[in-house]
OpenMM code with the backbone's topology and positions (N, CA, C; nanometers):
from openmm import Vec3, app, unit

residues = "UNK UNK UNK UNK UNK UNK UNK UNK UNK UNK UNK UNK UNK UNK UNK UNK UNK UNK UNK UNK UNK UNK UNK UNK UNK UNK UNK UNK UNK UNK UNK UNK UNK UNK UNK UNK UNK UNK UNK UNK UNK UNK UNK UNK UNK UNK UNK UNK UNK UNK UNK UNK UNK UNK UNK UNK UNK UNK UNK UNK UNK UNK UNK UNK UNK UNK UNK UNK UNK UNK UNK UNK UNK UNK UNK UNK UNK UNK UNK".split()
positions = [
    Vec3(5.9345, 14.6036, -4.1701),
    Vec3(5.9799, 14.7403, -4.1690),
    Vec3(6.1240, 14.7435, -4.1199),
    Vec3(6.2128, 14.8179, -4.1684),
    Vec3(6.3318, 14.8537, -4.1085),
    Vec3(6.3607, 14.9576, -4.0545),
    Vec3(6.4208, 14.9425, -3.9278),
    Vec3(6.4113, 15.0306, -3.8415),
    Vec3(6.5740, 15.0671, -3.8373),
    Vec3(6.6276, 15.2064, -3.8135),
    Vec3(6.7972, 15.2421, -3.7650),
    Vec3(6.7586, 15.2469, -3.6116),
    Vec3(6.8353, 15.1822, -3.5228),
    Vec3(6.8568, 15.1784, -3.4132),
    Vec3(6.9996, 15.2858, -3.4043),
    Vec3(7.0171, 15.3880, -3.3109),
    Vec3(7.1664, 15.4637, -3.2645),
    Vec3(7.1223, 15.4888, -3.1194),
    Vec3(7.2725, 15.4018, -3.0931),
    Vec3(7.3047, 15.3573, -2.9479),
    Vec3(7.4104, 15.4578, -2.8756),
    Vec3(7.4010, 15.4877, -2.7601),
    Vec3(7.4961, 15.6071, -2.7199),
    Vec3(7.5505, 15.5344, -2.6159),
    Vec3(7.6495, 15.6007, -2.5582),
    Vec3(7.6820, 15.5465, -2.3974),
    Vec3(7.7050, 15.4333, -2.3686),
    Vec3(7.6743, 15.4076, -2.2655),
    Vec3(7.6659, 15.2811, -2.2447),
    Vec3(7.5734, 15.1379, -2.2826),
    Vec3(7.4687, 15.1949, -2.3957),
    Vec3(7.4139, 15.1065, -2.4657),
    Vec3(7.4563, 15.0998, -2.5984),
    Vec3(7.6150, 15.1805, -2.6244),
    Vec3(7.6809, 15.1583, -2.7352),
    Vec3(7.7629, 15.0737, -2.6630),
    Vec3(7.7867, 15.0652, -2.5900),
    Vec3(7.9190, 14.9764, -2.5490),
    Vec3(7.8523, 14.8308, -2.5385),
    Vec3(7.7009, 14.7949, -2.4633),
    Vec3(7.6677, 14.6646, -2.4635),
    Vec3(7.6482, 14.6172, -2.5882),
    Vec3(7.5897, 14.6670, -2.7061),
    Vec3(7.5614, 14.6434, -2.8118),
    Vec3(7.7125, 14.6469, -2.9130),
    Vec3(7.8122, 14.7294, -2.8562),
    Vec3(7.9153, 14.6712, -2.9310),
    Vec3(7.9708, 14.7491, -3.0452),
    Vec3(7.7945, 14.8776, -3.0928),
    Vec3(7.8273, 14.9215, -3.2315),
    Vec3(7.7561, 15.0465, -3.1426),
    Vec3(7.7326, 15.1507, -3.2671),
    Vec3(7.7180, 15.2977, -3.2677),
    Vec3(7.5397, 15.2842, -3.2979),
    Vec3(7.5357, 15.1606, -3.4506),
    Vec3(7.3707, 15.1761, -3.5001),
    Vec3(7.3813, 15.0652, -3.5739),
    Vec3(7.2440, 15.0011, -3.4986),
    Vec3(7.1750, 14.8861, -3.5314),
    Vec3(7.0669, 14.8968, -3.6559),
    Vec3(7.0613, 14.8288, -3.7425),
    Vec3(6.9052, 14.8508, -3.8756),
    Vec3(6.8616, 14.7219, -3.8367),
    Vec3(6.7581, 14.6645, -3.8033),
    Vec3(6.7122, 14.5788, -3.7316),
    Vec3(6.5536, 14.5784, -3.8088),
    Vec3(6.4864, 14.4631, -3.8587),
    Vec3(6.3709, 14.4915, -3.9239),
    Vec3(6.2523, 14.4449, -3.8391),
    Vec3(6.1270, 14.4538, -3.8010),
    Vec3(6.0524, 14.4606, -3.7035),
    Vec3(5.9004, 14.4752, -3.8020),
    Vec3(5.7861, 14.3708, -3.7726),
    Vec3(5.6304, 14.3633, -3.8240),
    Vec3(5.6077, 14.5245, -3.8515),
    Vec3(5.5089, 14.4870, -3.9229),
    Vec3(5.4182, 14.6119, -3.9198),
    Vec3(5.3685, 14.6384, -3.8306),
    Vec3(5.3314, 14.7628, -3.7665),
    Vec3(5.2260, 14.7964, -3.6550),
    Vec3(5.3101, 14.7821, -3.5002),
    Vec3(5.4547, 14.7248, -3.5422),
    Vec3(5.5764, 14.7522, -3.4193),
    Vec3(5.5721, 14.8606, -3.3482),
    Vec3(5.5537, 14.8651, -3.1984),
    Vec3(5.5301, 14.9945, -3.0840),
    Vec3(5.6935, 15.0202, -3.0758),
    Vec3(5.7242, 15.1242, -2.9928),
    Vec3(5.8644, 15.1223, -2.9194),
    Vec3(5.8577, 15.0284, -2.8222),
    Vec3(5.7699, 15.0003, -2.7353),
    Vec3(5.7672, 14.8929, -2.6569),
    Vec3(5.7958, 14.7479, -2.6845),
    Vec3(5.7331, 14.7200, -2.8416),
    Vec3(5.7880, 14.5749, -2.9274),
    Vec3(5.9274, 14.6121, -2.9865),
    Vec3(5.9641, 14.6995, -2.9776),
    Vec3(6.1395, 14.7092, -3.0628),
    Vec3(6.1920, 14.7427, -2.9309),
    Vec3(6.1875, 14.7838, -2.7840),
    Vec3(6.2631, 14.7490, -2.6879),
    Vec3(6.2578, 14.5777, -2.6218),
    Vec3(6.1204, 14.5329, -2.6417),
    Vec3(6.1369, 14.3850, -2.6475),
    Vec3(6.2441, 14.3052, -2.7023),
    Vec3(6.2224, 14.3545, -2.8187),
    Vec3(6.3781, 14.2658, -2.9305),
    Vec3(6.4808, 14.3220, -2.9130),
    Vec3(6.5308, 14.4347, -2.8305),
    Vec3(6.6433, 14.4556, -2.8234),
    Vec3(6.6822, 14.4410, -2.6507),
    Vec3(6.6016, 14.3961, -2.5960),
    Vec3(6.6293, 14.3406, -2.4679),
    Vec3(6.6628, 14.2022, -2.4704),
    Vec3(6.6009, 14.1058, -2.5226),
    Vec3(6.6049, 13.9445, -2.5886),
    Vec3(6.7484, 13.9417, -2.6300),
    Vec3(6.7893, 14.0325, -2.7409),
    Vec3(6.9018, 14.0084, -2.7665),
    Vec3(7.0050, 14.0633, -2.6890),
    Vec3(6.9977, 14.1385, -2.6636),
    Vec3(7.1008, 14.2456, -2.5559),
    Vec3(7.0612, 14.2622, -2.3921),
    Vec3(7.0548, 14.1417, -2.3219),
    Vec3(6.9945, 14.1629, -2.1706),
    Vec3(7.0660, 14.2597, -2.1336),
    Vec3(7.1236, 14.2869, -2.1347),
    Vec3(7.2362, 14.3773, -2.0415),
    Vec3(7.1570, 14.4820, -2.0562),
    Vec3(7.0921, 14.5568, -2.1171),
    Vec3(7.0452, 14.6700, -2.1677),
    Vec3(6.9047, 14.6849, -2.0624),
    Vec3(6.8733, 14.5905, -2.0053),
    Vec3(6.7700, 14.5951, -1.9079),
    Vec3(6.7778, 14.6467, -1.8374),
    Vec3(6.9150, 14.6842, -1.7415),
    Vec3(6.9471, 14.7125, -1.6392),
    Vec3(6.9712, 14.8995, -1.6688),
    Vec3(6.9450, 14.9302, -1.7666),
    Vec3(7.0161, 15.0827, -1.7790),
    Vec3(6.8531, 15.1531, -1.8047),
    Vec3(6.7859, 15.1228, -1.8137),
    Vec3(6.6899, 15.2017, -1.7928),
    Vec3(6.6662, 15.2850, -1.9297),
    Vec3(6.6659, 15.2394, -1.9951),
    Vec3(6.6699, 15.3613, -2.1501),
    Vec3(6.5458, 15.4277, -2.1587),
    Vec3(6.5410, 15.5286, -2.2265),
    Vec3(6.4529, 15.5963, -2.2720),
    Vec3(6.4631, 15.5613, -2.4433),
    Vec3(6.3678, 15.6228, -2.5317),
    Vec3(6.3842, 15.6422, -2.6486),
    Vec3(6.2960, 15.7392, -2.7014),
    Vec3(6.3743, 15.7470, -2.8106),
    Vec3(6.3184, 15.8680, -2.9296),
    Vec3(6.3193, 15.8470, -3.0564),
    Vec3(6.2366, 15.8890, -3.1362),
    Vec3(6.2127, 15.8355, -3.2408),
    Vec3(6.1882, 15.9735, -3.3323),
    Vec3(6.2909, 15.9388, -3.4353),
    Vec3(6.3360, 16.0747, -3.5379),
    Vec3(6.3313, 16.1668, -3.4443),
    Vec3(6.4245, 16.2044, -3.3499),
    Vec3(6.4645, 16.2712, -3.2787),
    Vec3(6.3786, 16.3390, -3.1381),
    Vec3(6.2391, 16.2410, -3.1301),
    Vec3(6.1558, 16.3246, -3.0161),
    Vec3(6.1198, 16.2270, -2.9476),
    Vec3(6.1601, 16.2199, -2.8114),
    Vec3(6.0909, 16.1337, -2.7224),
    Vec3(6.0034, 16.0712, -2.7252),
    Vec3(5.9726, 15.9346, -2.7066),
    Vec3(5.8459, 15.8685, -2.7659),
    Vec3(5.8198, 15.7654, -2.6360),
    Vec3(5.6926, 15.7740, -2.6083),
    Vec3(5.6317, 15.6682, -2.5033),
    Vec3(5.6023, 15.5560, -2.5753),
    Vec3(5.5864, 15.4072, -2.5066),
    Vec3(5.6405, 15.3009, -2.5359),
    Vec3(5.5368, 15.2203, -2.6172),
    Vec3(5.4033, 15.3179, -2.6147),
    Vec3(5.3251, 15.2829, -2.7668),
    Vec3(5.2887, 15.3864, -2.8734),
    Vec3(5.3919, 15.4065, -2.9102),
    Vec3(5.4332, 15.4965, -3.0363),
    Vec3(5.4549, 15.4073, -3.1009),
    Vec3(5.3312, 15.4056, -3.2454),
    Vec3(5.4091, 15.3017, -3.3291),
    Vec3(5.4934, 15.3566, -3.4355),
    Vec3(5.6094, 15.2497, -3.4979),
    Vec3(5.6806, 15.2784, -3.5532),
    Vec3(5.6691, 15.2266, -3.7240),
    Vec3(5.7282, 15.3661, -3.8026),
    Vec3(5.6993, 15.3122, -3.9507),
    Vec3(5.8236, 15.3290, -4.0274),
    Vec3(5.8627, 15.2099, -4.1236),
    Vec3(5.9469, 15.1943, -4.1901),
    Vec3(6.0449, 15.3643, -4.1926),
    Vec3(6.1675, 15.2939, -4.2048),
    Vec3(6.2468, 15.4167, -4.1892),
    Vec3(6.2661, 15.5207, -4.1007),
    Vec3(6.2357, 15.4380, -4.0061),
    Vec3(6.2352, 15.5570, -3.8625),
    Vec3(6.3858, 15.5164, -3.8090),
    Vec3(6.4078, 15.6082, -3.7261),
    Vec3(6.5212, 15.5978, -3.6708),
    Vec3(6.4908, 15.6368, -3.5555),
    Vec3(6.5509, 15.5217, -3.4372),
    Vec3(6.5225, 15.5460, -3.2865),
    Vec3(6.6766, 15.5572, -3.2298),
    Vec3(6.6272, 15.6130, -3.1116),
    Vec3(6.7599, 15.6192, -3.0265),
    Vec3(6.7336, 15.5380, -2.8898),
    Vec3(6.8869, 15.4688, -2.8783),
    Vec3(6.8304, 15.4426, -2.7388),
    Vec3(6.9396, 15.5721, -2.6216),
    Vec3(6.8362, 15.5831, -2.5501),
    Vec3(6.9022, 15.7248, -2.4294),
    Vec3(6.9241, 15.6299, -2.3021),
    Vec3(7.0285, 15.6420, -2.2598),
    Vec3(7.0899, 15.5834, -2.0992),
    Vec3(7.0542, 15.7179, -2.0174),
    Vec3(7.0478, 15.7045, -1.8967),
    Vec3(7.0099, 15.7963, -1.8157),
    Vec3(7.1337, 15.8694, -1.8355),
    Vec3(7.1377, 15.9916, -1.8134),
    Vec3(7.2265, 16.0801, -1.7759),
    Vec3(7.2834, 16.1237, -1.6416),
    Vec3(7.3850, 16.1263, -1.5592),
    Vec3(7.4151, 16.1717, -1.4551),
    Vec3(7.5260, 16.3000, -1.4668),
    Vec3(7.5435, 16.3490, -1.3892),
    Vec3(7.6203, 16.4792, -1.3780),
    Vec3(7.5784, 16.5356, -1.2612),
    Vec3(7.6641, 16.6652, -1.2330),
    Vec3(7.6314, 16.7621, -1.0928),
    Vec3(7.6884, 16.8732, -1.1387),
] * unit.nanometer
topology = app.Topology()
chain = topology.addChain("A")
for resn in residues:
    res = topology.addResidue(resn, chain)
    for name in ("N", "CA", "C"):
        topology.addAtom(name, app.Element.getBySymbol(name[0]), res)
């Protein structure tokens, strides 16, 4: 399955780009596509991401189907 990965913040900056298409088994959770993008991108461990998938927050066994598009979310700070 191929998946669009779009990276914001500071997990655009470790990754280098804006959006990743990255292809991933059938029956892939968000939890197995933050696996492979931790493996390749350690740095990304440390920021704590959230994700969403076609635009709605998704817990980390949401599985994912061809043509989805996830986001990865860095925490937000502000005051």
């Amino acid at each position: 399955m191929r998946i669009t990965i779009k990276c914001f913040a500071a997990s655009r900056e470790i990754v280098g780009q804006r959006e990743l298409v990255i292809d991933v088994r059938a029956g892939a959770t968000v939890a197995d596509l933050r696996d492979v993008l931790f493996e390749t991108y350690p740095r990304l461990i440390d920021l704590r991401l959230r994700f969403a998938v076609n635009a709605v927050y998704a817990a980390q066994e949401v599985e994912l189907h061809d043509g989805d598009e996830v986001a990865c979310i860095p925490p937000v700070g502000g005051g």
